[in-house]
C-alpha positions in Angstrom: 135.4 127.6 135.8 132.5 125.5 136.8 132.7 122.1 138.4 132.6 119.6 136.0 130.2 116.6 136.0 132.0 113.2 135.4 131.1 109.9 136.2 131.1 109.2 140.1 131.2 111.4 143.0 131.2 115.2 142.1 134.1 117.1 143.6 132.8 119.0 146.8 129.5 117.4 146.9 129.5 114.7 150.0 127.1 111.8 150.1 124.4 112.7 152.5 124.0 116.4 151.0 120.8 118.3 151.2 119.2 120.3 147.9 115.9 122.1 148.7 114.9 122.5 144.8 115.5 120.5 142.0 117.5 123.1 140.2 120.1 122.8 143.2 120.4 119.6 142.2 121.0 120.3 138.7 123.6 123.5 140.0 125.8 121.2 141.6 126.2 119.4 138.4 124.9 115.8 140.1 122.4 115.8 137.3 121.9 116.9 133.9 118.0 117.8 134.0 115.0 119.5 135.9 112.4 116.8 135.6 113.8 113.5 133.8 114.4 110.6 136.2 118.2 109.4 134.2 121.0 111.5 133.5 123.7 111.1 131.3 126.9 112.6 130.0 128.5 112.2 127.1 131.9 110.8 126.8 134.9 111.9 124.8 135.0 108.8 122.1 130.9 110.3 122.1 129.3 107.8 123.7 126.3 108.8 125.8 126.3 107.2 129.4 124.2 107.1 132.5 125.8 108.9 135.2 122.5 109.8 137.8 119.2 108.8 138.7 116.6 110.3 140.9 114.0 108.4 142.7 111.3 110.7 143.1 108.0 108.5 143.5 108.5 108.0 139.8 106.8 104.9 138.7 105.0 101.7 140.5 107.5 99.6 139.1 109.7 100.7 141.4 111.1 99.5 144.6 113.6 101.1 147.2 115.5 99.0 150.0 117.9 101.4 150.7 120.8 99.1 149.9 119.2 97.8 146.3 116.9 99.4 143.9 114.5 98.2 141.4 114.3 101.2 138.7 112.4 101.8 135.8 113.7 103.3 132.5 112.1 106.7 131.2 109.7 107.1 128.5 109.1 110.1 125.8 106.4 112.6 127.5 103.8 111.7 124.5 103.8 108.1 125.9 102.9 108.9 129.9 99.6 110.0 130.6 100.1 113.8 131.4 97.3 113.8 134.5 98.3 110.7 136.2 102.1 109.9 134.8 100.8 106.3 134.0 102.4 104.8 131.1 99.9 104.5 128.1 102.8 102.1 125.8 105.5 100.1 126.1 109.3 101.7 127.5 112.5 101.4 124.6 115.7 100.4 125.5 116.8 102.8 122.2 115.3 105.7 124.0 118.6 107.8 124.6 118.0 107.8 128.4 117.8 103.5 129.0 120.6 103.6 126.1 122.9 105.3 128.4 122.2 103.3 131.8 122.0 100.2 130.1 125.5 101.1 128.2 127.1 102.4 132.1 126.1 98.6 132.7 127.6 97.2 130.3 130.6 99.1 130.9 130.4 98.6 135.0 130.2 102.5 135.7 129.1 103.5 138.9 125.5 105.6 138.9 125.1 108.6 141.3 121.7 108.3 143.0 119.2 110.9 144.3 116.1 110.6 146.7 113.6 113.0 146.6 111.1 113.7 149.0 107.8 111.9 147.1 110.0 108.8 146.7 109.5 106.1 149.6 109.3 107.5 153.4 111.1 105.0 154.6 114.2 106.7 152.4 113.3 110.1 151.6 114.0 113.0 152.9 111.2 115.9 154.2 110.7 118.2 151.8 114.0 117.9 149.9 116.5 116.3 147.5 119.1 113.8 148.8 122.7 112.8 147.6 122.4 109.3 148.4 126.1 108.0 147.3 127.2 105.4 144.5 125.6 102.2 143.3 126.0 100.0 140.4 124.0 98.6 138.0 123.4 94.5 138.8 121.1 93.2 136.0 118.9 94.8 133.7 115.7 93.3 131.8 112.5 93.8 130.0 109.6 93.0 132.7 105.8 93.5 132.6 104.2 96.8 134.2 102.0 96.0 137.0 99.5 98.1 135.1 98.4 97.5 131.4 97.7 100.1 129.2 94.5 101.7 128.8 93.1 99.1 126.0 94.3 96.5 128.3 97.5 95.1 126.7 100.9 94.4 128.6 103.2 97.1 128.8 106.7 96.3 128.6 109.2 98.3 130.8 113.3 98.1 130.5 114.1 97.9 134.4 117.3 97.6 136.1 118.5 96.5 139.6 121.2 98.8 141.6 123.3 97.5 144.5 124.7 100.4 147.3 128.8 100.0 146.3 130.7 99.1 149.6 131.7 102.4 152.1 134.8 102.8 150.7 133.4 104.1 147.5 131.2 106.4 149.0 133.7 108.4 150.2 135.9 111.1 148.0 139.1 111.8 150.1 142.3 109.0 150.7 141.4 110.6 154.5 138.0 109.4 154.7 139.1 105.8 153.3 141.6 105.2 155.8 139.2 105.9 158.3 137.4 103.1 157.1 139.7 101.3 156.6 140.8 101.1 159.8 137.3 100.7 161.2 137.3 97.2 158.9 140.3 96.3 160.5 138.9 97.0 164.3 135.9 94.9 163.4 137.8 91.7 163.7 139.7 92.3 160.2 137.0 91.2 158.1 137.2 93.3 155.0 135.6 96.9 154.5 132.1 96.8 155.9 129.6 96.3 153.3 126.7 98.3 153.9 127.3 102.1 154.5 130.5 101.6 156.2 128.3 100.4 159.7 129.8 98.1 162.5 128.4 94.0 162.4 126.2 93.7 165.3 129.0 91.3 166.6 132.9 90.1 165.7 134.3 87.0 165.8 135.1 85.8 169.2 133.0 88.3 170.9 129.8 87.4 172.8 127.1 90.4 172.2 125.8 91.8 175.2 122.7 93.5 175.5 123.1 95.2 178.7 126.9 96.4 177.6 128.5 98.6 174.8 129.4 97.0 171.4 133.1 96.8 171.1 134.4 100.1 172.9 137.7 100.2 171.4 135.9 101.0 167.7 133.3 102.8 169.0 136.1 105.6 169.9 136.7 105.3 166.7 133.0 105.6 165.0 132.2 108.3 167.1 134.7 110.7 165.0 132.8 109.7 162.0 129.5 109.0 162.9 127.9 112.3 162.8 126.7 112.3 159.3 124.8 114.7 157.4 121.7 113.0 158.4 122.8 112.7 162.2 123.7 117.0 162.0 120.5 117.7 160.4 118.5 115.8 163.0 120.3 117.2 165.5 120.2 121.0 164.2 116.6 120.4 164.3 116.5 119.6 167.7 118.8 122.1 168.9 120.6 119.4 171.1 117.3 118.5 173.1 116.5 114.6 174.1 113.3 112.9 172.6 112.9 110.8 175.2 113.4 113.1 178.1 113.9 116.6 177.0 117.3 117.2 178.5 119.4 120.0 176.5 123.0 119.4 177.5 125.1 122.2 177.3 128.6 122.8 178.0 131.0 125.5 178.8 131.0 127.4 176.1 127.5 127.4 175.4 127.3 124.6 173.2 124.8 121.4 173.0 125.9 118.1 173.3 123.6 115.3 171.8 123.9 112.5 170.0 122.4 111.2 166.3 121.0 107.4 167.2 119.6 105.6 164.6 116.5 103.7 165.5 116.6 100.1 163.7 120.4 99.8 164.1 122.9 100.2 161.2 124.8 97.2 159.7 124.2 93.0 160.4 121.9 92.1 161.0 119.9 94.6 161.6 120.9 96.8 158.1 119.1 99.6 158.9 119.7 102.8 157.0 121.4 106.2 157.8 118.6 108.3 157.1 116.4 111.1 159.1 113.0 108.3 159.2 115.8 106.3 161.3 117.0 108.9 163.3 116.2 110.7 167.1 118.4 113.2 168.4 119.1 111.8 172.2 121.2 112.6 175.3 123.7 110.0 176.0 122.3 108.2 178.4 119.0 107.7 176.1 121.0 107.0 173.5 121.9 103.7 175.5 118.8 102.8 177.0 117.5 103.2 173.5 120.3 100.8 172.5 120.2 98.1 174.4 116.5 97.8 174.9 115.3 99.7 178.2 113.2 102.2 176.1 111.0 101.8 173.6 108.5 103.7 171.5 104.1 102.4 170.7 102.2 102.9 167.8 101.2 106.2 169.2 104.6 107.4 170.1 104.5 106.5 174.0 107.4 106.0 175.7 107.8 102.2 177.3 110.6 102.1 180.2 111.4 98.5 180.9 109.9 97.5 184.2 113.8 97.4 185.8 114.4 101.1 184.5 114.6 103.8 187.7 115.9 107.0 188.1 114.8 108.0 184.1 112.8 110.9 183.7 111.2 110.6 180.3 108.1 112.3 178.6 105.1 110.6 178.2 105.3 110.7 174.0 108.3 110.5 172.1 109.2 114.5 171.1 108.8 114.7 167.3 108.4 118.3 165.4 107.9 119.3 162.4 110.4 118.5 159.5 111.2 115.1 161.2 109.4 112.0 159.4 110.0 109.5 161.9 108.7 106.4 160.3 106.9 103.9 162.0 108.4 100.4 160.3 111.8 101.6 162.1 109.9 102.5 165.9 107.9 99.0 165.5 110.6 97.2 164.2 112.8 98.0 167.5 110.2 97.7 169.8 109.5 94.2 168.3 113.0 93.2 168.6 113.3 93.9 171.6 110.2 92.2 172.7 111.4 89.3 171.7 114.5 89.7 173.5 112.6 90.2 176.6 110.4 86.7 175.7 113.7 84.3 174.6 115.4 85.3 178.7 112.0 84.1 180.0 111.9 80.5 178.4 
């Protein structure tokens, strides 16, 4: 027997999973079609509801933060132009696939999303399809198309807005929530963390320090859970070998040590997102001069050692090969942070 598709999380398929082809994808039952952007199931009272969505550089409309998306519905074939996938007329909200997402937000069901490697590159993965986890439907409306049609009259869209759902719903196992659970409760008992399940970039009562680690006595804690599927694909790649210096730890038993660090850094205030464009595979100790400022990375990949930095053998350009999209925003938007870092200790 099969593994049934429901609404939510399919059994055995963790968020952060890798499909190479579409149809993989549809085999593991987190969708219901080849090529349409919205799937839904039907109910037993009959009722047809959205379940999935795949962003997949789909329409202009669209917009992808990571944490919200701006999604547009689908249309019959007959009303997209077949060369350039431009809407020729306006979008239906009877059309059975905005039906069903606009009924799963009416009835506040959570919708399974997807990225596919022609959506954005600051989200998507290489060459592949991405389980990207749960999110919920926030508001839904009829909006304008940034392009008329091709006698130059409006075109009308149905659009909806999707919110990431907190870490503890991206997780299938009682395990896994406890886990982060107890990570909530290490973070100066705040409540679950509300992006991804990633640390604040300081707690209460605690005075962030750039040349020291963040809160050791969770980080023990984090490091059990940290490697996800993102992190173990970037490192795979890399075989264990630093970036930034090209050290390949290995231990007794033949076995690389490295570490997954993510580049603009995960949860407040930073928010940056647990996916390969944000990720280098590093040796520990890069992995904290990357973190707290000592390193950082140009335009054109050089590596910058703070003026203080000694004793650090690093290579000239940060080490990127094939199959890994580091994205610029991410590099620039840590150098830049740290730049101004540097400037606010001068005045």
């Amino acid at each position: 027997m099969g593994i049934e598709r429901v609404v939510g999380h399919i059994e055995g398929v963790p968020v952060g999973a890798v499909f190479h082809r579409r149809g993989d994808v549809l085999n593991a039952q987190l969708h219901r079609a080849n090529q349409n952007g919205i799937s839904w199931l039907q109910t037993k009272e009959g009722h047809k509801v959205g379940d999935a969505i795949v962003l997949h550089g789909g329409y202009a409309d669209d917009e992808d933060h990571w944490d919200w998306i701006r999604y547009t519905g689908a249309s019959p074939k007959k009303d997209k132009d077949p060369k350039t996938g431009r809407l020729l007329r306006s979008q239906s909200w009877s059309h059975v696939d905005n039906a069903a997402l606009l009924l799963s937000y009416e009835q506040g069901l959570p919708i399974r999303v997807i990225r596919g490697y022609e959506g954005d590159s600051l989200y998507s993965p290489h060459d592949s399809y991405r389980y990207d986890g749960l999110y919920e439907i926030t508001e839904v409306r009829t909006a304008t198309s940034k392009y008329p049609a091709p006698d130059g009259s409006p075109i009308k869209i149905c659009q909806f807005d999707l919110k990431r759902m907190p870490a503890r719903e991206q997780v299938q196992t009682q395990v896994e929530r406890h886990i982060i659970d107890v990570l909530a409760e290490l973070d100066g008992k705040q409540g679950e963390p509300d992006d991804g399940g990633q640390e604040d970039e300081e707690a209460p009562g605690e005075q962030w320090d750039e040349e020291k680690f963040p809160r050791s006595r969770s980080m023990q804690v984090r490091r059990l859970i940290r490697d996800t599927a993102a992190v173990k694909r970037i490192k795979n790649l890399y075989g264990g070998e630093c970036q930034l210096c090209g050290l390949r730890l290995t231990g007794p038993d033949g076995k690389p040590y490295s570490e997954g660090a993510h580049i603009r850094p995960l949860g407040k205030p930073h928010r940056g997102p647990d996916v390969e464009p944000n990720i280098l595979c590093l040796c520990p100790n890069c992995h904290v001069r990357l973190d707290i400022g000592a390193i950082t990375v140009d335009e054109d990949w050089s590596i910058i050692a703070r003026p203080d930095l000694v004793g650090a053998g690093l290579l000239p350009k940060l080490n990127v090969r094939h199959g890994h999209r580091v994205h610029q925003e991410y590099i620039r938007y840590h150098r830049e942070y740290w730049e101004r870092r540097a400037s606010d200790r001068r005045l």
